[in-house]
One Martini backbone bead per residue (centre of mass of N, CA, C, O) as a GRO file, in nm:
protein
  198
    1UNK     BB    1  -0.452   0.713  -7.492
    2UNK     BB    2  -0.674   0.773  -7.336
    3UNK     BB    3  -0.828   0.862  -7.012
    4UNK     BB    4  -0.910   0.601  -6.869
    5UNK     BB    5  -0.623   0.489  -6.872
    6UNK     BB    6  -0.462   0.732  -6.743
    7UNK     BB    7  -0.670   0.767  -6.457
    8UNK     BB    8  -0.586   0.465  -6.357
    9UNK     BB    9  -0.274   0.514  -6.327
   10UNK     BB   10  -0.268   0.728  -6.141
   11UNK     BB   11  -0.431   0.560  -5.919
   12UNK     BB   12  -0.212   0.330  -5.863
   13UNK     BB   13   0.021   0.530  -5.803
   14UNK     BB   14  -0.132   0.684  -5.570
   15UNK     BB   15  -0.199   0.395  -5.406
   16UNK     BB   16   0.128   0.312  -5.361
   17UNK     BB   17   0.193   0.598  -5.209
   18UNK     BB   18   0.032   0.561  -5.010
   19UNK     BB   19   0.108   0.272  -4.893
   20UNK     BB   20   0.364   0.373  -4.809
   21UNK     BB   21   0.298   0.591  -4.593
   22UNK     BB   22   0.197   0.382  -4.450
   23UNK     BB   23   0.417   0.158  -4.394
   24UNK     BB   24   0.575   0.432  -4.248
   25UNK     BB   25   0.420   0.478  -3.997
   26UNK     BB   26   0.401   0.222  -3.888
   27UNK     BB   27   0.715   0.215  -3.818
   28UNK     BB   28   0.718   0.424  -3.695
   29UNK     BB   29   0.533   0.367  -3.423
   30UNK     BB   30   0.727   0.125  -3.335
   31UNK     BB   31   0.936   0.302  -3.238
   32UNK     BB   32   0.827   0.504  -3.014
   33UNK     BB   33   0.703   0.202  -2.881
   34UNK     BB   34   0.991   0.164  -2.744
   35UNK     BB   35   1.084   0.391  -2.644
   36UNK     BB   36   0.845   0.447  -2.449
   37UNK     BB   37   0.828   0.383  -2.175
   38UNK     BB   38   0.697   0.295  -1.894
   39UNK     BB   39   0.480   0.411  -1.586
   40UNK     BB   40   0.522   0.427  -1.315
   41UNK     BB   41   0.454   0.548  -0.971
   42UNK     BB   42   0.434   0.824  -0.873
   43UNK     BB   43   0.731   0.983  -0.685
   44UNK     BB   44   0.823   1.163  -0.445
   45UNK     BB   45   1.043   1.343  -0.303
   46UNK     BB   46   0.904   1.357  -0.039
   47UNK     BB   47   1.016   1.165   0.238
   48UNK     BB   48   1.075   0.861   0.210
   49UNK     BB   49   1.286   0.590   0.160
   50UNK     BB   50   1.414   0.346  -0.002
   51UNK     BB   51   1.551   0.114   0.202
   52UNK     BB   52   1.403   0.193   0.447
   53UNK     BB   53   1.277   0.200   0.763
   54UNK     BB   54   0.994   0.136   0.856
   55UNK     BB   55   0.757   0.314   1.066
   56UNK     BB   56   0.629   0.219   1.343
   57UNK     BB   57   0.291   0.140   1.373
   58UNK     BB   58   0.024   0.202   1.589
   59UNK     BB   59  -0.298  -0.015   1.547
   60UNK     BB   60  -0.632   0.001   1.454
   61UNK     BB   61  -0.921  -0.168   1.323
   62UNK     BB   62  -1.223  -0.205   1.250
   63UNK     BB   63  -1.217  -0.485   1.411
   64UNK     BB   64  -1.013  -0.422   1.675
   65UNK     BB   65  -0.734  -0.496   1.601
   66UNK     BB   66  -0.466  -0.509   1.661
   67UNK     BB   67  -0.118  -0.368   1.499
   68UNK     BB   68   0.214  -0.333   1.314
   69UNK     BB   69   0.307  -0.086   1.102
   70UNK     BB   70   0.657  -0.207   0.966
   71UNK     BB   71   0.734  -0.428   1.115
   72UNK     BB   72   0.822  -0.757   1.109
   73UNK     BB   73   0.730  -1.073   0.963
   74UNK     BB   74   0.659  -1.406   1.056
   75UNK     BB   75   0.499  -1.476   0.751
   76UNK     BB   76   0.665  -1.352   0.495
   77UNK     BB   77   0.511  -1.094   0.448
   78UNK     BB   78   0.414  -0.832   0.260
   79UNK     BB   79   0.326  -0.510   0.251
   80UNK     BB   80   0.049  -0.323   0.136
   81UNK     BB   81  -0.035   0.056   0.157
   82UNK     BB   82  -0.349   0.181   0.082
   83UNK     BB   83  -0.425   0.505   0.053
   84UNK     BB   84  -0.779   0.652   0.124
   85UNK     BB   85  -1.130   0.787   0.043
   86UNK     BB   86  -1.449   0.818   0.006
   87UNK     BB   87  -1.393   1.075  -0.188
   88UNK     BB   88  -1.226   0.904  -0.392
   89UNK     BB   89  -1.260   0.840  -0.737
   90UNK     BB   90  -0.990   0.661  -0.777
   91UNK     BB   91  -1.038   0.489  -0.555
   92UNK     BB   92  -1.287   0.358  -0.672
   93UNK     BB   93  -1.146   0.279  -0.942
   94UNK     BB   94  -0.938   0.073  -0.778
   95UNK     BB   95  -1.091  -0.168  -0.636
   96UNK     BB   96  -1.088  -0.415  -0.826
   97UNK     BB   97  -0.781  -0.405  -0.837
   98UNK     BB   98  -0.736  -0.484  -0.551
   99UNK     BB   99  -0.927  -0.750  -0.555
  100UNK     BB  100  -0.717  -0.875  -0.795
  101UNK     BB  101  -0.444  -0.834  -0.622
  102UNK     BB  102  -0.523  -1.039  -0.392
  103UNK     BB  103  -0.563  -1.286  -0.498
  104UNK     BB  104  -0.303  -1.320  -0.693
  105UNK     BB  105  -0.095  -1.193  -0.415
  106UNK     BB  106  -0.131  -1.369  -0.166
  107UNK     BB  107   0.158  -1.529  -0.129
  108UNK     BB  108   0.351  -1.202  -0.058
  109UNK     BB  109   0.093  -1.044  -0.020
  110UNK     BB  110  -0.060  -0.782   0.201
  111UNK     BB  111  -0.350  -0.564   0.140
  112UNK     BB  112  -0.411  -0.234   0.324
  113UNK     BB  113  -0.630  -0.019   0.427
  114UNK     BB  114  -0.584   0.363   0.435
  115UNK     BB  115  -0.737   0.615   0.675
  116UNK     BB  116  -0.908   0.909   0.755
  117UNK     BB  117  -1.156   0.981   0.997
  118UNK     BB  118  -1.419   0.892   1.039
  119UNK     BB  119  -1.522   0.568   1.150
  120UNK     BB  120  -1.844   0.591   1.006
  121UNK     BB  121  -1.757   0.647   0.698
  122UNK     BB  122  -1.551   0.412   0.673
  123UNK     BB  123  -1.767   0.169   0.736
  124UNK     BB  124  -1.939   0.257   0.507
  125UNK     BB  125  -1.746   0.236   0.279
  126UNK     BB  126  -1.703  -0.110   0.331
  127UNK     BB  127  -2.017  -0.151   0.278
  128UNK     BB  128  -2.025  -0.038  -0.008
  129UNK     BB  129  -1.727  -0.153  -0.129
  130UNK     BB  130  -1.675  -0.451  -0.023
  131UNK     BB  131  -1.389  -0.468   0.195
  132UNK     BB  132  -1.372  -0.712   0.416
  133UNK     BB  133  -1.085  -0.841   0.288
  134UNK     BB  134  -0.958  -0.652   0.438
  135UNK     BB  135  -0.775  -0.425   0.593
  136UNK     BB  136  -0.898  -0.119   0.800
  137UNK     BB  137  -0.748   0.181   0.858
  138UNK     BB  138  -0.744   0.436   1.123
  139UNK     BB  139  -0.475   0.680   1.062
  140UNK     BB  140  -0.322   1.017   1.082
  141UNK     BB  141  -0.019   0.888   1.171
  142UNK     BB  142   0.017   0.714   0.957
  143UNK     BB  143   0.025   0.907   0.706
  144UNK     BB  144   0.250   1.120   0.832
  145UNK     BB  145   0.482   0.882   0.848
  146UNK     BB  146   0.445   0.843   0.496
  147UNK     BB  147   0.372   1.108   0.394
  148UNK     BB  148   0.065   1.213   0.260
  149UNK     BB  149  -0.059   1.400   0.050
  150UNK     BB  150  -0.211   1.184  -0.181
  151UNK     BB  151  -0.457   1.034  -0.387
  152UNK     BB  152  -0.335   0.709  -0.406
  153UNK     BB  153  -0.131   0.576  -0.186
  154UNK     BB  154   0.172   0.338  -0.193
  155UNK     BB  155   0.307   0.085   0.023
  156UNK     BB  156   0.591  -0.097   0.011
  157UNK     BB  157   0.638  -0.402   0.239
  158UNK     BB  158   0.874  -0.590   0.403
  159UNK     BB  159   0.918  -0.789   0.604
  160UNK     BB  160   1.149  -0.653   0.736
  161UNK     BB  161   1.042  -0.336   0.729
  162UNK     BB  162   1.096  -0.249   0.428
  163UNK     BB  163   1.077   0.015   0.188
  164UNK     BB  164   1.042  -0.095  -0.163
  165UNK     BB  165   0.783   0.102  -0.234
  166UNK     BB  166   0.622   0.375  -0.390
  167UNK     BB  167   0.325   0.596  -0.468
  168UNK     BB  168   0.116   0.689  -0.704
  169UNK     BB  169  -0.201   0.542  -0.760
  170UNK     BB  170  -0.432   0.506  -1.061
  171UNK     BB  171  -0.331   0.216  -1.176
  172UNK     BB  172  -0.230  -0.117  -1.279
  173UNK     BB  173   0.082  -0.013  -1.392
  174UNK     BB  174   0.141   0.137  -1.093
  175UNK     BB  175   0.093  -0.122  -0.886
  176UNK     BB  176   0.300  -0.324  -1.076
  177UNK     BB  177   0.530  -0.159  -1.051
  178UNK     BB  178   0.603  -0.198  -0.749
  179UNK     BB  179   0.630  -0.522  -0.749
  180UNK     BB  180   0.856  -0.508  -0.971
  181UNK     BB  181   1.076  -0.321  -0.815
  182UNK     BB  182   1.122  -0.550  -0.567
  183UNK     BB  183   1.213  -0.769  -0.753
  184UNK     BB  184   1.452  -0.581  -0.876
  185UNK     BB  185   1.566  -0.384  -0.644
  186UNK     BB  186   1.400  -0.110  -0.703
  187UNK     BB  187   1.249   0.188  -0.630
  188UNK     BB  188   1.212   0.211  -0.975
  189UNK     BB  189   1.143   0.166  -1.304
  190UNK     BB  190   1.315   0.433  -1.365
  191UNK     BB  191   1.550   0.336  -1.183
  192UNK     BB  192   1.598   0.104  -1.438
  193UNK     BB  193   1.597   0.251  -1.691
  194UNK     BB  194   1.840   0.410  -1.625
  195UNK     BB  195   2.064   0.183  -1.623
  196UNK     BB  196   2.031   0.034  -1.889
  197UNK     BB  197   2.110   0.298  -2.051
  198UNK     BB  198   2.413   0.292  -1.923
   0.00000   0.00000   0.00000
């Protein structure tokens, strides 16, 4: 046998044993990505607890419409309220999923935004990320009977006024945990995928 038909037989063989390492890997890939759970908005410990009633905040919008944020309401809508901040990075970087997430679920939930600090930052804020379909409150009290702590932070309250799901939302998989949660009636994704595995 030559030299070239040697190193090319040597060559073919270590090219079939690349293609196995190669289609073992993509196989490890697959199982690895079946294990890791989806990962929703991540709940802090303390605060409101899930399924408890939500506390009933009377609030004045920027168009000086008074509400009560909390309370149940008679047009059979959930609230989500969303905490944000003229200053928060995360928050402009969440406005347009916010704006698609208006679109698609207005048929059972409206969604308002809410912050405080001064009435004409909040004003300024509103006219720069045109954010005039929302509702958009101003209110320290608010912010503190739901503790929030971080931003962006997110409250779902069904219309009898229960808060079915909290948390911090970076993403649009964690805004859409929150959804998700209320439809399958846990607190959170995290405890459906525990309940699941037992």
């Amino acid at each position: 046998m030559s030299p070239l038909a040697v190193s090319n037989a040597l060559l073919w063989v270590l090219v079939g044993a690349l293609a196995l390492v190669v289609l073992a890997l993509i196989r490890q890939i697959g199982v690895l990505h079946e294990r890791i759970s989806p990962v929703g908005a991540l709940m802090l410990a303390k605060g409101l607890k899930v399924g408890e009633q939500a506390p009933a905040i009377a609030v004045i919008d920027l168009k000086a419409q008074p509400l009560v944020i909390g309370e149940g309401r008679t047009d059979g809508l959930s609230t989500l309220i969303l905490f944000v901040s003229p200053t928060c990075p995360v928050c402009k970087s969440l406005i347009p999923l916010i704006k698609s997430a208006q679109r698609a679920e207005r048929s059972w939930v409206e969604i308002m935004l809410a912050s405080d600090g001064a009435v004409d930052e909040q004003r300024a804020y509103v006219e720069r990320e045109d954010l005039h379909g929302f509702r958009y409150v101003v209110s320290a009290p608010l912010g503190i009977s739901y503790q929030v702590s971080r931003l962006p932070f997110a409250a779902l309250i069904d219309a009898d006024g229960v808060l079915r799901a909290r948390g911090l939302i970076n993403s649009r998989e964690h805004l859409e945990s929150l959804f998700e949660a209320k439809r399958l009636g846990v607190a959170s994704l995290q405890d459906y995928l525990e309940g699941q595995r037992l």
